[in-house]
C-alpha positions in Angstrom: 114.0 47.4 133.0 113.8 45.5 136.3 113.6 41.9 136.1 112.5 39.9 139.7 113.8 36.6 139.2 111.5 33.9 141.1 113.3 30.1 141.8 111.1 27.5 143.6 112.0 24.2 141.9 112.9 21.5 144.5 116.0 20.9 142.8 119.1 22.9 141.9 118.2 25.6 139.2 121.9 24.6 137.2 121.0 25.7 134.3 119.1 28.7 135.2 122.5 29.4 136.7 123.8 29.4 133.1 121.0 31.4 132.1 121.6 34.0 134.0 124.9 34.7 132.8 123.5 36.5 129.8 120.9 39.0 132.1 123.9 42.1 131.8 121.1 43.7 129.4 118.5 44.3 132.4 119.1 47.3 134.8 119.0 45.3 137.7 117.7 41.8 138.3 116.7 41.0 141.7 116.3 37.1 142.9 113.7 35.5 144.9 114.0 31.7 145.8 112.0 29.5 147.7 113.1 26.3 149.5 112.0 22.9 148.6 114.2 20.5 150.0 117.9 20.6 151.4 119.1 20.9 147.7 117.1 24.2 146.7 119.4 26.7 145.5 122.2 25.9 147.4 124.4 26.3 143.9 122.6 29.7 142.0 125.5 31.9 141.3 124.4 35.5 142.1 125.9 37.7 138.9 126.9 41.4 138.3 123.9 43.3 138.4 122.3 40.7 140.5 120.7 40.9 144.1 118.7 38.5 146.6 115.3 40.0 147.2 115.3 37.0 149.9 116.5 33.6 149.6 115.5 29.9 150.9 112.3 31.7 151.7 110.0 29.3 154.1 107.6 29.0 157.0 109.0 29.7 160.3 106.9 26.9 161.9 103.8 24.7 160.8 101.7 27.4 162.9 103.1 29.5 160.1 102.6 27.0 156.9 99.0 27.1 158.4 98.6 31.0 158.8 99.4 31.1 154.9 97.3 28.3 153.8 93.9 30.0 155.1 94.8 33.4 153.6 95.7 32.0 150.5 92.5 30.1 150.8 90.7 33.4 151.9 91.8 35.3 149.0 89.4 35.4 145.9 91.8 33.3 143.7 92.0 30.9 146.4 88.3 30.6 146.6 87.9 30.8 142.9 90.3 27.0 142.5 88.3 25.4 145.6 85.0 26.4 143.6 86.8 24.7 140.5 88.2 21.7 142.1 84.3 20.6 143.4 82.8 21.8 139.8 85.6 20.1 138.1 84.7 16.8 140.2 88.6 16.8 141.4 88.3 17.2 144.8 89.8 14.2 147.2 92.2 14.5 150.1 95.2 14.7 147.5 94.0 17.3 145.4 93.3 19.4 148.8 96.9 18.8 149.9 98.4 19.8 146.7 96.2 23.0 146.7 97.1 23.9 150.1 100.7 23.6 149.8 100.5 25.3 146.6 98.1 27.8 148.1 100.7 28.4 151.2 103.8 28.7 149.2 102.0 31.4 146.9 101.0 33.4 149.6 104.4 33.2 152.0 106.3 33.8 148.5 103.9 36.8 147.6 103.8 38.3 151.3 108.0 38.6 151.2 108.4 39.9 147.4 105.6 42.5 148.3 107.6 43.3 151.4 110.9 43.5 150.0 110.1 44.8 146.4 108.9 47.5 148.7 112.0 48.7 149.9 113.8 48.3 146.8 112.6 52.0 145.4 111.5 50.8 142.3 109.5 53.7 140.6 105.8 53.3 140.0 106.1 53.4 136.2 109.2 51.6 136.1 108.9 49.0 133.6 109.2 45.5 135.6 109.3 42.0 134.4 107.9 39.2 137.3 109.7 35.9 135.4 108.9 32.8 137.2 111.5 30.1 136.1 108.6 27.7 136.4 105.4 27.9 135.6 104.0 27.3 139.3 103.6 29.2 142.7 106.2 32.2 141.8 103.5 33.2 138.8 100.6 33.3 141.4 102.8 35.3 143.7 103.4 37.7 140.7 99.4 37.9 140.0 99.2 38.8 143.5 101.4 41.7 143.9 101.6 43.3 140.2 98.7 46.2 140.9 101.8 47.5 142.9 103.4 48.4 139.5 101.8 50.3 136.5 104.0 49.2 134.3 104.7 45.2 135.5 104.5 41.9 133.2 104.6 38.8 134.3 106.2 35.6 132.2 107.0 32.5 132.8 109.3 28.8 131.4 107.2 25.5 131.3 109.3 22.6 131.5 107.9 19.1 132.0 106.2 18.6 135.3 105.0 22.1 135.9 102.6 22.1 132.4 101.9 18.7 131.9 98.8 18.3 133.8 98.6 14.2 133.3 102.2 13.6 134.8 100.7 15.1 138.4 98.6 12.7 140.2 95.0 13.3 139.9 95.7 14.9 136.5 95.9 17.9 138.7 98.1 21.3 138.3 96.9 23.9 141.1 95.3 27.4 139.8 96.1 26.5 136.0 92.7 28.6 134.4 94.3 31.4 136.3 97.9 31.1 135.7 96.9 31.2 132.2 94.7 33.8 132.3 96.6 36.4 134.2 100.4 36.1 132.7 101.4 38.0 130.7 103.6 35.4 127.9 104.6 31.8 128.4 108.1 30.5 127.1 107.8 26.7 126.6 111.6 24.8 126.8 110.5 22.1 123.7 107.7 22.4 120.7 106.2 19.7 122.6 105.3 21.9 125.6 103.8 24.6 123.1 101.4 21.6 121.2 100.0 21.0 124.6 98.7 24.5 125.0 97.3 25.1 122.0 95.5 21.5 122.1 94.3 22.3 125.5 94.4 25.9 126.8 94.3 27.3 123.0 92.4 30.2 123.6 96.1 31.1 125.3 98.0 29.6 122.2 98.3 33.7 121.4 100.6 34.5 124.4 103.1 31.3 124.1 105.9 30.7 122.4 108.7 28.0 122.2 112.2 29.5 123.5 114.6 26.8 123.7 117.2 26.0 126.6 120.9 25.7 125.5 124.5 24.3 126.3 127.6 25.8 126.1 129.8 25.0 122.9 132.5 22.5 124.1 133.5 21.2 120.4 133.0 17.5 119.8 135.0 14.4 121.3 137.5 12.9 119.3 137.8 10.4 121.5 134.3 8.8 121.0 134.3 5.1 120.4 131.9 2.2 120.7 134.6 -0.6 121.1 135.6 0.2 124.7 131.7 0.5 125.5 131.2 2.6 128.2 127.5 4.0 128.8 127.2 7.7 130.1 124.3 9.2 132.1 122.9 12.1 134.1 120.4 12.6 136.1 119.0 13.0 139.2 118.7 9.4 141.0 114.7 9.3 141.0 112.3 6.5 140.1 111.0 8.7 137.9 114.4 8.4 136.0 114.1 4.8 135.9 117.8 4.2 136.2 116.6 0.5 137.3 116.0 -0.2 133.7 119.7 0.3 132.7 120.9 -1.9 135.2 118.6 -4.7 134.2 119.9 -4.1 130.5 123.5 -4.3 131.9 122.5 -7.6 133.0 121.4 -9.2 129.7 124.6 -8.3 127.9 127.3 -11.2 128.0 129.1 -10.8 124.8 130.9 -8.2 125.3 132.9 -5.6 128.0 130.5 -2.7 129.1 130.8 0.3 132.0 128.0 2.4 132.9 129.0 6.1 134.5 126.1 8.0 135.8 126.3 11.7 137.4 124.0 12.9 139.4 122.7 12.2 143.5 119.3 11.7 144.9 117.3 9.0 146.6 119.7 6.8 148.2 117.1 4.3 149.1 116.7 4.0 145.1 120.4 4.1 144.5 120.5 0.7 146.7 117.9 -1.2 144.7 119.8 -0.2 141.3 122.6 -1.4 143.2 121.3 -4.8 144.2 120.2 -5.5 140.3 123.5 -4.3 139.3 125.4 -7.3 141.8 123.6 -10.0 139.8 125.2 -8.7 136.7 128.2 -11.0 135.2 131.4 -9.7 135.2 131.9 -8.1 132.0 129.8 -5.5 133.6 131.3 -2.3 135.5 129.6 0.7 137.2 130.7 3.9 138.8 127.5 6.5 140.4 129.9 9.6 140.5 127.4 11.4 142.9 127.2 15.4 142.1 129.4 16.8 140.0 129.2 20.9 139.1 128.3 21.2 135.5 132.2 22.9 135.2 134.1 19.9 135.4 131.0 18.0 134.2 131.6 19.6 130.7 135.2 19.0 131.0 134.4 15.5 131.3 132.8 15.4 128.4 135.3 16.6 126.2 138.1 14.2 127.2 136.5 10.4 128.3 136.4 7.8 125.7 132.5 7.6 126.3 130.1 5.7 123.7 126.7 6.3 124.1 124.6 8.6 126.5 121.2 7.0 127.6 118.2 8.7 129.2 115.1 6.2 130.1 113.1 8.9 131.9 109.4 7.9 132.4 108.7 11.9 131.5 110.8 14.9 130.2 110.4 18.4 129.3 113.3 18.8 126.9 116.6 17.4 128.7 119.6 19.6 129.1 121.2 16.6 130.0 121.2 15.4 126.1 122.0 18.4 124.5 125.1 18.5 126.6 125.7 14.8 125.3 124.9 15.8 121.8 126.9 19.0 121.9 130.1 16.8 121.9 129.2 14.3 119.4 127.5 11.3 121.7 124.9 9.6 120.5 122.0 8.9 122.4 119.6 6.3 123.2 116.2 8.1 125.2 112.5 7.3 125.7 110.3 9.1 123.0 108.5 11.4 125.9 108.1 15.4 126.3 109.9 16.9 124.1 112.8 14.5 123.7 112.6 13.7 120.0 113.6 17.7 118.8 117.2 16.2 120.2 117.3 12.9 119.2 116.3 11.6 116.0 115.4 8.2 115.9 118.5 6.3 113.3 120.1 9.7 113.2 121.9 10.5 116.5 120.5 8.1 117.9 117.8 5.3 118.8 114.1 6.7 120.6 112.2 4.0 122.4 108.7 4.1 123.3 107.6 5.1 126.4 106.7 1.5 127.9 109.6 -0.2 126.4 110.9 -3.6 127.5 114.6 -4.2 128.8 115.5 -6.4 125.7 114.6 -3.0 123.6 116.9 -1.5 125.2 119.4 -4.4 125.2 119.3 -4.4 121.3 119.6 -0.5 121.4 122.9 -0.6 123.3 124.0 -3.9 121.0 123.6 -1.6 117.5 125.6 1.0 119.0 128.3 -0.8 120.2 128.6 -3.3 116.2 128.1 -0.4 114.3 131.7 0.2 111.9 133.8 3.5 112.3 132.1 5.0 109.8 128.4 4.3 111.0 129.4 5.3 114.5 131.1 8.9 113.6 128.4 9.5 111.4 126.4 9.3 114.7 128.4 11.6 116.4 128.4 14.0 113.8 124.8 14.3 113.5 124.7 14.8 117.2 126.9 17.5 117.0 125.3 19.1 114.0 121.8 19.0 115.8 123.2 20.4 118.6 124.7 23.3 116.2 121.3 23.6 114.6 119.1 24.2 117.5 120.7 24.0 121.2 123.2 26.9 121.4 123.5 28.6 124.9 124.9 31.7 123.6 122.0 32.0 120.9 119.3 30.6 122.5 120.0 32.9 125.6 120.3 36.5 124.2 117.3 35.5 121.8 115.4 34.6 125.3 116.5 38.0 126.5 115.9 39.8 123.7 112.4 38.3 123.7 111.6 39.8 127.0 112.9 43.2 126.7 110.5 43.4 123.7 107.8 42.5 126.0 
């Protein structure tokens, strides 16, 4: 079985990178990625048995973004969303924008798989699996170029952002009636993703399914405390992430010593603002952004700092990584109740959930429990963090099951 591997999330794919390390069942896997910014890709680790198709694929020149855009416009699925956009009532100048992008992307991305796939002398009835690592532009591109192959499938992973139609402006998601229609299966990352389907698309509820992501097994911390308070995070630094929030906590705690380490880069114009709240802080506060760190050492981290809570204040989710690699060591957790969050933190369990539009002094109160609990209230904590993580979030399961699932395909 082939398996063409299609990347095009703005951001580094890390833990498709850990995914990948369990593809040594496929005959050959061969990788497409498309740029979104100046992070795209740069870090995807090409395996044994792996190839680049073509990688950072993008337009040569606007002249060229334009050539794509009315071709993909011009094609009958193109026509077929503008036909649904007007119908549907949707159509402004932001909707067009995000359907020409989309439609430009599909089309360059379908033009250079066609052409490379092409050379690759992969038989006619060769079984072939199109997997899209999100459920966006790669699965049009697939739909476009699968008569090519008598025997091709095409799948797909929903995350957050890439199913969730209301967390797009415009309540708008490009070519979803045909994505849906045309693929083949859809793996959703969090029971939360799957709900949405059936409630909304569920004449496709038949061709989903939930297939969890997963962390390596790094044992729990012994070294987990909540007297010398220190507050772990990771993220991307987005407003969407609402690191702002933490700061402003920070700021309301006085009665006690308290340092907040987050991981992760981004926009540096955001970083400043959390930065300015975090100077009117008293002194009893510290802070440390570490910037990227590879998710390696990141994990090693883990294991050895005397860390006390993880907290994740995200406006949306699909279903972190970033807390099953906190839970996976025995850290409690302290998250907004969105996406699919809840299946890895339960709320006086492992942790505390907040509502979505939660005030600061929520949050205050949150950190305040943590940090009075007794030894025995706080390790019971980390051991139902770890035993959760047991239960459900295995890499090494939840990968060859994955696998598994699409070689049955």
């Amino acid at each position: 079985m082939v398996l063409v591997l299609i990347s095009e999330f703005m951001q580094d794919e890390i833990y498709l990178d850990i995914e990948s390390q369990y593809y040594d069942l496929f005959d050959r896997v061969i990788v497409f990625s498309l740029r979104g910014h100046m992070y795209a890709n740069k870090r995807l680790q090409i395996k044994n048995k792996m190839e680049y198709g073509a990688k950072d694929i993008f337009y040569k020149s606007n002249k060229e973004r334009i050539k794509f855009a009315i071709k993909g416009m011009m094609h009958p699925y193109g026509r077929q969303e503008m036909i649904y956009l007007k119908n549907s009532h949707k159509l402004n100048m932001s909707t067009f924008k995000n359907y020409l992008l989309f439609t430009a992307k599909a089309q360059l991305l379908a033009e250079k798989m066609e052409e490379v796939l092409g050379k690759c002398k992969i038989k006619n009835d060769e079984k072939i699996i199109f997997y899209s690592y999100r459920f966006g532009m790669g699965v049009l591109a697939a739909i476009r170029i699968r008569k090519r192959y008598k025997n091709a499938k095409i799948i797909a992973r929903c995350h957050g952002q890439d199913l969730f139609e209301f967390r797009n402006a415009d309540n708008y998601l490009p070519y979803r009636n045909i994505l849906y229609k045309k693929i083949d299966h859809i793996f959703c990352i969090s029971e939360d993703g799957k709900k949405y389907i059936e409630t909304k698309y569920s004449q496709y509820s038949k061709k989903t399914s939930v297939s969890l992501l997963g962390t390596s097994d790094m044992g729990i911390n012994e070294l987990l405390n909540n007297k010398t308070m220190i507050i772990v995070s990771c993220s991307r630094i987005a407003p969407i992430k609402r690191l702002e929030l933490i700061a402003k906590a920070l700021c309301g705690i006085e009665e006690f010593a308290v340092k907040w380490i987050h991981y992760g880069e981004g926009d540096l114009n955001y970083l400043k603002e959390i930065k300015q709240i975090l100077k009117k802080c008293k002194k009893n506060v510290e802070y440390s952004f570490e910037g990227f760190v590879d998710n390696e050492k990141l994990r090693n981290i883990y294991t050895k700092e005397q860390f006390s809570v993880f907290i994740n204040v995200s406006e949306s989710e699909g279903l972190p990584v970033s807390i099953m690699e906190a839970i996976s060591v025995g850290l409690p957790v302290v998250a907004t109740d969105v996406g699919g969050t809840r299946e890895a933190v339960i709320d006086k369990y492992n942790g505390f959930l907040l509502k979505k539009d939660f005030v600061v002094s929520e949050l205050i109160e949150a950190i305040q429990t943590i940090h009075e609990m007794n030894q025995d209230e706080y390790k019971l904590f980390c051991t139902n963090s770890r035993s959760l993580w047991k239960e459900k979030f295995s890499e090494s399961e939840n990968y060859r099951q994955f696998v598994d699932n699409i070689l049955e395909l």
